[in-house]
C-alpha positions in Angstrom: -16.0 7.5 -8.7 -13.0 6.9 -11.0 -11.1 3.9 -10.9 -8.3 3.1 -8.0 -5.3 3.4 -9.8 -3.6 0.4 -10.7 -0.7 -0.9 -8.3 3.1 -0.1 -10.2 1.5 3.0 -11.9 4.1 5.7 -11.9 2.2 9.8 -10.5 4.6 12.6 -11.3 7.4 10.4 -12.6 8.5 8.7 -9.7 5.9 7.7 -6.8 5.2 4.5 -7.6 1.8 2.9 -6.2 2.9 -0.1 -4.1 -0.8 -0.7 -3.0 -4.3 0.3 -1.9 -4.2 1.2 1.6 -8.3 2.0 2.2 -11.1 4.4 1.1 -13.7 6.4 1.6 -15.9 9.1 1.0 -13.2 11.7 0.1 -11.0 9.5 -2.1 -8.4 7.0 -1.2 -5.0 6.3 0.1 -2.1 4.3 -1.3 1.5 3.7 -0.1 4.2 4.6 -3.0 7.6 4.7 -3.2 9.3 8.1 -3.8 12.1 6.8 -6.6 13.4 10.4 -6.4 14.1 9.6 -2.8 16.1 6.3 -2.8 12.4 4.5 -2.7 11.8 6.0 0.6 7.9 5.6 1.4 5.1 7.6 1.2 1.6 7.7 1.7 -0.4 9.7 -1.3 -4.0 10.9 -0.8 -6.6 11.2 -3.9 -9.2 13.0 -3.3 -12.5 12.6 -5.7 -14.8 15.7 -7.2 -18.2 15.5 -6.1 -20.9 12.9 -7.8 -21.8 13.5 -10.8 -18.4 14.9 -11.8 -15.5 13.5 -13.4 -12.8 16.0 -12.4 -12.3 19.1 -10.0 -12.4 22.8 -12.3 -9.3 25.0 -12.7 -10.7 27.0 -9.9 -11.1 24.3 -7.4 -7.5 23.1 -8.0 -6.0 26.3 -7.2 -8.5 26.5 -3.8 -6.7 22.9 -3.0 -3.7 23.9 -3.2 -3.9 27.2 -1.6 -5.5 25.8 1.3 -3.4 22.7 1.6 -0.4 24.7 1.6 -1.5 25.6 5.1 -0.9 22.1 6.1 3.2 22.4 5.3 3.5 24.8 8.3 3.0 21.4 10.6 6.2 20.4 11.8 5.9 17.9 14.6 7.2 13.9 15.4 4.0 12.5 15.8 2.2 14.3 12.1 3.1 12.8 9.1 4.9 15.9 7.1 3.3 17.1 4.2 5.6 16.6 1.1 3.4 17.7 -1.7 0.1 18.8 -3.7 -0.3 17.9 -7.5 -3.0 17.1 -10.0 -2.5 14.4 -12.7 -5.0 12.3 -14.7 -7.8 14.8 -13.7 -7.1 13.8 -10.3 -6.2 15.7 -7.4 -3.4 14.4 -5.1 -1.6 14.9 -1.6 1.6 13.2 -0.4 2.6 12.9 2.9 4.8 10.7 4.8 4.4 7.0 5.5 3.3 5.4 9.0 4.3 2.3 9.8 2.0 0.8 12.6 -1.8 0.1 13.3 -4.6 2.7 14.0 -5.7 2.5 17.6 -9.1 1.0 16.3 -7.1 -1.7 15.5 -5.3 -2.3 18.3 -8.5 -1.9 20.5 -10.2 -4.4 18.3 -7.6 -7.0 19.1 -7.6 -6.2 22.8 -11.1 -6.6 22.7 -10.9 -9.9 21.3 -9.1 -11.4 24.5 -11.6 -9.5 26.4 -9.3 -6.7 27.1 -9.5 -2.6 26.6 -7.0 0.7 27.2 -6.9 0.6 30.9 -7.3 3.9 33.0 -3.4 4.9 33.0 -2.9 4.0 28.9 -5.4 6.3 27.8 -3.9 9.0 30.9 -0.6 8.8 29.0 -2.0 8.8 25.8 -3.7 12.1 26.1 -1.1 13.5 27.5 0.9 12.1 24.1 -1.7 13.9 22.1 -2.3 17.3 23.6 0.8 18.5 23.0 0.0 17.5 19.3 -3.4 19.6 19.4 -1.8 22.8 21.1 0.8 22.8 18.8 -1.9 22.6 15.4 -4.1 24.9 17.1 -1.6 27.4 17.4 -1.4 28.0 13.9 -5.3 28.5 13.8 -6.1 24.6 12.4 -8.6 22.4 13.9 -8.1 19.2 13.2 -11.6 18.2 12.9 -11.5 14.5 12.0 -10.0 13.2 15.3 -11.3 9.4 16.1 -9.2 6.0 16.5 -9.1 5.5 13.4 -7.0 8.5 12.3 -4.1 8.0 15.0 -1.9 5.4 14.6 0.4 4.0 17.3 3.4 4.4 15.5 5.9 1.0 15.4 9.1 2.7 16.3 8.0 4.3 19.4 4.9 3.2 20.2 3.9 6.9 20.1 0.1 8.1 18.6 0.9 9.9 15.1 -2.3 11.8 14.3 -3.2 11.5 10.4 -6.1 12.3 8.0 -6.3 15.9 8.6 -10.0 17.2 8.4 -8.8 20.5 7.1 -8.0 19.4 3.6 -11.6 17.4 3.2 -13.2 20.7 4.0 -11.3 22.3 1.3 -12.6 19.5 -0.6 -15.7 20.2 0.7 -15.8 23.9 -0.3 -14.9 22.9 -3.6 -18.1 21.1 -3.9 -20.2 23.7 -2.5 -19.1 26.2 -5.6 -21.5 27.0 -7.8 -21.2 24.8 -11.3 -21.4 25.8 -14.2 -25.3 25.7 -14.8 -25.4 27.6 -11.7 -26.2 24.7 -8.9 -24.8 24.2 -5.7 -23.4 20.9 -4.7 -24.7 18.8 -1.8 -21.9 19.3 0.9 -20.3 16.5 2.1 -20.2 16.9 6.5 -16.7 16.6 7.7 -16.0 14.6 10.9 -17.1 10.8 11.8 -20.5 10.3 13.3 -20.5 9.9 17.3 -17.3 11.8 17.3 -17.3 15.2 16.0 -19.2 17.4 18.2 -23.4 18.8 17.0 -21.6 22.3 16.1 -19.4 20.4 13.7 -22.1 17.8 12.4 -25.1 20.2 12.0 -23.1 23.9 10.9 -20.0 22.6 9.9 -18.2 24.7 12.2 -15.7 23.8 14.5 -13.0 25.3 17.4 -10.4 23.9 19.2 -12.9 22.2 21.9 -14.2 20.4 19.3 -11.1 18.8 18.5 -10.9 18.3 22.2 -14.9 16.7 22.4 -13.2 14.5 19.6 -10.3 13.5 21.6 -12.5 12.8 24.7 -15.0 10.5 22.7 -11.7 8.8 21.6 -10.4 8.1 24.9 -13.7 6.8 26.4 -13.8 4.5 23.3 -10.6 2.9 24.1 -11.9 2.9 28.0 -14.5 0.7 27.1 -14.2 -0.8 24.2 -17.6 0.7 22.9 -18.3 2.9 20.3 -20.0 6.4 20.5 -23.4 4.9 19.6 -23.6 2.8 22.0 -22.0 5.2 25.3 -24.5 8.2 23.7 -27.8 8.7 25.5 -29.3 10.6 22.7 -33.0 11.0 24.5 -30.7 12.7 27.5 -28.0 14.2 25.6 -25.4 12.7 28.2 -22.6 10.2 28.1 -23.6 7.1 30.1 -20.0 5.7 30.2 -18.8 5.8 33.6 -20.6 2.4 34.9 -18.8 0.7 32.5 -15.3 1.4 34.1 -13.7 2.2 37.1 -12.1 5.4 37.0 -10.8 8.1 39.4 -13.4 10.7 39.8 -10.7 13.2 38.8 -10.2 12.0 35.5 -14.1 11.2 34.7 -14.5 14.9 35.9 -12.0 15.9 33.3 -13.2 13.6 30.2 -16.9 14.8 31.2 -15.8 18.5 30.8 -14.8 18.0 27.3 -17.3 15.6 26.2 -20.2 19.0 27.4 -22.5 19.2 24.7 -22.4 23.2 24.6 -19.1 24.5 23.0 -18.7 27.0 25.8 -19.1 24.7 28.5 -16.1 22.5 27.3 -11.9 23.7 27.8 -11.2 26.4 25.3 -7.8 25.3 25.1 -5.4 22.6 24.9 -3.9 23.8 28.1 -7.1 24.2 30.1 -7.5 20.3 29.6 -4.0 19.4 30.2 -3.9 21.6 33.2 -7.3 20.0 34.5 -5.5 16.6 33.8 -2.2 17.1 35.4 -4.4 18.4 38.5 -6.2 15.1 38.4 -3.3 13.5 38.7 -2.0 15.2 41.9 -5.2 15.3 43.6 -5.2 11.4 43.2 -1.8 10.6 44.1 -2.4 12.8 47.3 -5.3 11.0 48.1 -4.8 9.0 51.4 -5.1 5.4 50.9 
């Protein structure tokens, strides 16, 4: 992998690289400064060729940006918009905007540190926060594919969850790396989506559907229930989710978090709306519960 680039380099003659925000993988991320926008921050992406090569082909560049471009139909307050595409240095880059706040892996690791977790009516509102997010992504035929707590941030200003680090564009990447070189060899692929959250269709075939994003969502919110990761709610002899004696949740809204987190595509929601539907009906059914 090439080097990080060096903090107060200048990309495309005014972002300036304020710092290394993390890595992985794909590439990494660094907060700039857009000079050609009264310093106004931004968050650009690098994304790195596959081992063994020092820089994407013509070819690949175009696929990036063609596919990216898809991304710059997402208008919505709580995704980051997507400013730009460019390649410079041999180096393929995406710039979106910044986020100011911590991921909600971050906040649950502090909670947990006073012994604390999301409690049943946090993560309620916080799905509620994100479904709208999902409907509105899915509705222009993109699946997020990368959804965990690490990749939505609870946003400063509002205390609202931002959703970041689309999946999308690492598939492209992905793609990239599966053409054929030069000598005629196919690249390893690289399998888009975090272990213990993407769903087996996603991990295993590398496709994925709008309940997947939802299976993703649902491993999410039982992480923040808990405080546990996937590994460690995942009976992987059963193929169930052993989650539920660890908290104490209405049966409504286990019923609804079990429907998503169902190990066969088709047994899941197969929308946005089917779960938020199922949710909102949770809610009523509890509330008209007799005490």
């Amino acid at each position: 992998m090439q080097t990080a680039i060096a903090v107060g380099t200048l990309l495309q003659n005014h972002y300036k690289i304020v710092k290394l925000l993390g890595q992985g993988g794909f590439g990494r991320t660094y907060l700039a400064e857009d000079e050609g926008r009264f310093n106004e921050r931004c968050a650009i992406k690098e994304f790195v060729p596959v081992k063994g090569q020092d820089h994407f082909s013509d070819k690949a560049t175009q696929l990036f940006q063609r596919e990216a471009s898809v991304l710059y139909q997402i208008i919505h307050p709580q995704i980051p918009k997507f400013r730009a595409t460019f390649e410079e240095q041999e180096r393929l880059f995406l710039v979106q905007d910044y986020v100011e706040g911590q991921t909600y892996h971050e906040v649950l690791n502090q909670r947990k540190l006073k012994g604390e977790q999301f409690s049943e009516a946090e993560v309620k509102q916080f799905l509620q926060q994100m479904l709208p997010v999902l409907a509105h992504i899915h509705a222009k035929g993109i699946i997020h594919r990368d959804i965990s707590p690490d990749n939505i941030i609870q946003r400063t200003t509002d205390r609202l969850p931002v959703l970041i680090d689309f999946g999308v564009v690492k598939e492209v990447v992905t793609r990239v790396q599966m053409a054929p070189t030069e000598t005629g060899s196919v690249s390893q692929a690289t399998t888009v989506g975090k272990a213990g959250y993407a769903p087996s269709e996603q991990m295993q075939t590398g496709r994925a559907y709008p309940s997947s994003d939802l299976y993703a969502l649902a491993v999410t919110a039982i992480v923040l229930l808990t405080g546990r990761e996937p590994q460690a709610l995942f009976d992987d002899i059963n193929f169930a989710w052993n989650w539920q004696p660890l908290v104490n949740v209405a049966p409504g809204f286990a019923a609804v978090l079990n429907k998503a987190l169902q190990y066969r595509p088709s047994d899941r929601y197969q929308s946005v709306s089917q779960m938020a539907q199922a949710l909102q009906s949770s809610d009523t059914s509890t509330s008209s519960t007799p005490p």
